[in-house]
Backbone bond lengths (Angstrom), bond angles and torsions (degrees), N, CA, C in turn:
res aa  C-N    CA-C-N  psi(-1)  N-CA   C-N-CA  omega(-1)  CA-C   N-CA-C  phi
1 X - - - 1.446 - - 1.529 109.16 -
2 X 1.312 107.81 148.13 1.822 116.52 -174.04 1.266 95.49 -77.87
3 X 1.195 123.37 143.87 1.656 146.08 161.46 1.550 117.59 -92.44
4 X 1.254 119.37 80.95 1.240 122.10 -166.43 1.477 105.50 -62.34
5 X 1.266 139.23 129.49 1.570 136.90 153.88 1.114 108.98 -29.36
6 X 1.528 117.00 151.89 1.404 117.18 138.89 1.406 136.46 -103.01
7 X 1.439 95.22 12.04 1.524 93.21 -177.28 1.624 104.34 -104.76
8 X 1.228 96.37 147.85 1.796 105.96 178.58 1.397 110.91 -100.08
9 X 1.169 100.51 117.23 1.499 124.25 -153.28 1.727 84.44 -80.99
10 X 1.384 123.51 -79.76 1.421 138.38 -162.83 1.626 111.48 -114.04
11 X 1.209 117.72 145.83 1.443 128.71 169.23 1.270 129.26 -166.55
12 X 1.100 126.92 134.05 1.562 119.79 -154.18 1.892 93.76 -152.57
13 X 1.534 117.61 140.77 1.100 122.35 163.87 1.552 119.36 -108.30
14 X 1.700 134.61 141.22 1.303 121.51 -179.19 1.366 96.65 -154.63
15 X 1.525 105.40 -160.45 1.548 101.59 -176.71 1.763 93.20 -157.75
16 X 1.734 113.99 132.04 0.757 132.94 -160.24 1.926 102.06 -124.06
17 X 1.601 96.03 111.67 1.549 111.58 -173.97 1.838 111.95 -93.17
18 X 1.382 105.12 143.06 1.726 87.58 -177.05 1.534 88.90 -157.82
19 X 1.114 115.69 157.38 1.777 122.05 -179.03 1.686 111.30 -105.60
20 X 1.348 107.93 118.18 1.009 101.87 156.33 1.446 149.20 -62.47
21 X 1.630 128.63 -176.23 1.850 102.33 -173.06 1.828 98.95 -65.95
22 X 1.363 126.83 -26.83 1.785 118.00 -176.74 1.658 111.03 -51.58
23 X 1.475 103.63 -9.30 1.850 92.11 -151.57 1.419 125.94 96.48
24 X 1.925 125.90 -21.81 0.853 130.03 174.56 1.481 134.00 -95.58
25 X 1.487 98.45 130.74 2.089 103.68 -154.05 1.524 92.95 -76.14
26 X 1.323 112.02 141.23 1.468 126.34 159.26 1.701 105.92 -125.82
27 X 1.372 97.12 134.86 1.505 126.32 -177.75 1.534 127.70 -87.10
28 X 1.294 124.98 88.61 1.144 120.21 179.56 1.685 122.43 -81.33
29 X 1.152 143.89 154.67 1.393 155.76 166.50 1.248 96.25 -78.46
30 X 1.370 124.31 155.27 1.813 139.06 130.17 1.399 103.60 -173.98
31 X 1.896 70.16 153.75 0.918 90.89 176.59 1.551 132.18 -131.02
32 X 1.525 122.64 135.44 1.233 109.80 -125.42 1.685 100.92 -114.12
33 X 1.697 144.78 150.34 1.407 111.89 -158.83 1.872 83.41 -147.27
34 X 0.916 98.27 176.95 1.430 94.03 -177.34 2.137 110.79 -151.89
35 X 1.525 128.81 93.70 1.285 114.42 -148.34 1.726 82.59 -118.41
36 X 1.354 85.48 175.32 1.717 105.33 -170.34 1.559 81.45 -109.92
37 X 2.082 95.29 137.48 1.690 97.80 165.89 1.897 87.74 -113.24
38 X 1.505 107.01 159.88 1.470 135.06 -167.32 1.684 88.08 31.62
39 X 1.129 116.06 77.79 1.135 124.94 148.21 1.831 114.85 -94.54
40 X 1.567 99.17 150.37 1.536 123.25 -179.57 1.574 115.10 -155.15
41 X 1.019 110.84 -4.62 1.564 108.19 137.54 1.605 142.19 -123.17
42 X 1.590 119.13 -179.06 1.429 113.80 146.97 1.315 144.36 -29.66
43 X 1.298 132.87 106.20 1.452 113.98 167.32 1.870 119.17 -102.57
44 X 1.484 109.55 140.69 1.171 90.05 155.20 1.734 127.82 -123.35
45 X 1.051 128.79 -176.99 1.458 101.74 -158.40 1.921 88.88 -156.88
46 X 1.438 118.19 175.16 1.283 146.43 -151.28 1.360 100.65 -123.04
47 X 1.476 115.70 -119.04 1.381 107.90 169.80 1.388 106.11 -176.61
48 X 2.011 96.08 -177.92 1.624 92.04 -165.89 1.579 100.24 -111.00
49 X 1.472 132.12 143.03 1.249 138.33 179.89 1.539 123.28 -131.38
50 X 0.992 113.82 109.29 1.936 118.32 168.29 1.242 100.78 -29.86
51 X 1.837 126.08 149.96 1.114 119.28 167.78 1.691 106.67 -114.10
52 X 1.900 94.14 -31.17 1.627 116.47 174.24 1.092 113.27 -160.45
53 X 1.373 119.34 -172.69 1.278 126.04 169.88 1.763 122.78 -35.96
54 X 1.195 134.82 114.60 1.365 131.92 -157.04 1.238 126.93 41.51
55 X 1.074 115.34 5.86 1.367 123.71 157.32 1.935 147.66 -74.83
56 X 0.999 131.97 84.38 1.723 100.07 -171.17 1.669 96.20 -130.52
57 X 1.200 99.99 148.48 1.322 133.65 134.55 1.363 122.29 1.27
58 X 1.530 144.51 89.79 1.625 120.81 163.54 1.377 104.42 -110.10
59 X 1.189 103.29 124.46 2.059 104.58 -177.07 1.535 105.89 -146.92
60 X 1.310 119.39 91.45 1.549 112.30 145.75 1.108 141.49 -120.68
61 X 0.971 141.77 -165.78 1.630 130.85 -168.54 1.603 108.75 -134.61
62 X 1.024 120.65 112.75 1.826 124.34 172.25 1.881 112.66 -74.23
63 X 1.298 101.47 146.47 1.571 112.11 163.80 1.330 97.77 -131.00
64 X 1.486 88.96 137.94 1.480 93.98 150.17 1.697 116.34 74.16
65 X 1.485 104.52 -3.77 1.450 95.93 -171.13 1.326 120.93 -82.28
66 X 1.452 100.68 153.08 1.351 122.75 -154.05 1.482 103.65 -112.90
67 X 1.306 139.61 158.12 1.474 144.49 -161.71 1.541 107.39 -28.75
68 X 1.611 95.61 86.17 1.695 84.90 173.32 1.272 89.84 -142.52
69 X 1.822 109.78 140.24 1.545 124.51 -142.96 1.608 94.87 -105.26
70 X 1.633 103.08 -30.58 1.696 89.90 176.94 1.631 99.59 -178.21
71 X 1.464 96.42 171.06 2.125 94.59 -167.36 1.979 84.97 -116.53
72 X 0.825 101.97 135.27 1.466 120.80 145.50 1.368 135.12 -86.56
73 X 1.593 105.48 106.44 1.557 102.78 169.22 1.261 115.67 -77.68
74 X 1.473 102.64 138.98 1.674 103.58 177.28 1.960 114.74 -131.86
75 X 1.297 103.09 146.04 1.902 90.03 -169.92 1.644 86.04 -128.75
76 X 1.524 98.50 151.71 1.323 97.62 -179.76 1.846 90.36 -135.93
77 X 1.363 92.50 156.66 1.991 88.44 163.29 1.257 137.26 -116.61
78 X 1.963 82.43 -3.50 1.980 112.25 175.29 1.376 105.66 -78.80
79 X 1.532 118.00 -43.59 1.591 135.42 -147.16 1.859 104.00 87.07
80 X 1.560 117.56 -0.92 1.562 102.98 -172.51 1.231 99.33 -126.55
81 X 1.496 125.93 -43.18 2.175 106.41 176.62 1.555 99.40 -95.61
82 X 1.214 108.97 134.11 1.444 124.33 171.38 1.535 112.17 -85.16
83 X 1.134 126.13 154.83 1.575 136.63 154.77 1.454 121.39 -131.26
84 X 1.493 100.87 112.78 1.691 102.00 -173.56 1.402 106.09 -55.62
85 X 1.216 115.96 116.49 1.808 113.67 174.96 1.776 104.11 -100.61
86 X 1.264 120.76 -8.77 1.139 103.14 174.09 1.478 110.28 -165.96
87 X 1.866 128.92 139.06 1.134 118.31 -173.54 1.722 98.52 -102.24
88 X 1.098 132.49 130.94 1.703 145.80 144.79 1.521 106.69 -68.76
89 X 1.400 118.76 115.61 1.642 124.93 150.59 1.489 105.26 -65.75
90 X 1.302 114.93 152.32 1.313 151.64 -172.67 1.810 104.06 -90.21
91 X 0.468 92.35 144.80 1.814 100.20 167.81 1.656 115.32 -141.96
92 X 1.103 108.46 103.80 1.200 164.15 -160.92 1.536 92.61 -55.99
93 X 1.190 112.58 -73.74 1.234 134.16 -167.20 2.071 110.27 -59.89
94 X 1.480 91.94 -39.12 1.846 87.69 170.68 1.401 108.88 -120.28
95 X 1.530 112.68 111.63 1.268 109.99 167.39 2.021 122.89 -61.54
96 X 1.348 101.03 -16.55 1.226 109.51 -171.09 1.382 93.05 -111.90
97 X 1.527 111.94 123.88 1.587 117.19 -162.39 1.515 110.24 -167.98
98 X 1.177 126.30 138.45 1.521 142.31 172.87 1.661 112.60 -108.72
99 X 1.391 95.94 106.92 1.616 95.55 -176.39 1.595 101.02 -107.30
100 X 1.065 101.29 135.08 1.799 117.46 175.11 1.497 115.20 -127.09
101 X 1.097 120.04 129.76 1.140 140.26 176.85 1.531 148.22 -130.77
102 X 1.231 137.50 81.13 1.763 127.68 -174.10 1.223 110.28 -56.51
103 X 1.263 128.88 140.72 1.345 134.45 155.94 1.958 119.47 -139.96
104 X 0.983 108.30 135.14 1.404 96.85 172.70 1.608 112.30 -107.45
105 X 1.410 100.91 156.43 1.413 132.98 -169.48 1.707 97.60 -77.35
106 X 1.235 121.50 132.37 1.930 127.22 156.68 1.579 95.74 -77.92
């Protein structure tokens, strides 16, 4: 069984605009978190940034990390149920590492 972290590595709040078929924009919140699974060390991390419309940014940077098999992105639009929208592998080999990532928002 996976050992979810408890530490929250990354988190970022924004707001994501999109047009419906009328022409009229509706505004969503999220918020976006980023955790270490079988984690056993520290992380520290950079941050998360919109690039466009449903679009953002996932970029942080690890030290030091210690057996951790993979990060889960997670977006929420409450701030309270999460949905993993995306898994990152770990690389093993550099504890000192900059992970970047695009993903878009549904």
């Amino acid at each position: 069984m996976k050992k979810l972290a408890s530490i929250l590595v990354l988190a970022a709040l924004f707001s994501c605009s999109k047009k419906d078929w009328t022409g009229a924009k509706s505004v969503t919140n999220y918020l976006i978190r980023v955790v270490a699974v079988d984690n056993d060390g520290v992380e520290s991390f950079t941050s998360i940034s919109r690039v466009k419309s449903g679009k953002v940014v996932v970029e942080f940077e690890t030290s030091e990390a210690v057996n951790v098999k993979e990060y889960k992105v997670e977006a929420s639009s409450d701030g309270s149920h999460f949905t993993s929208i995306k898994t990152i592998a770990a690389d093993i080999k550099l504890p000192d590492k900059i992970y970047r990532d695009t993903l878009e928002l549904q």
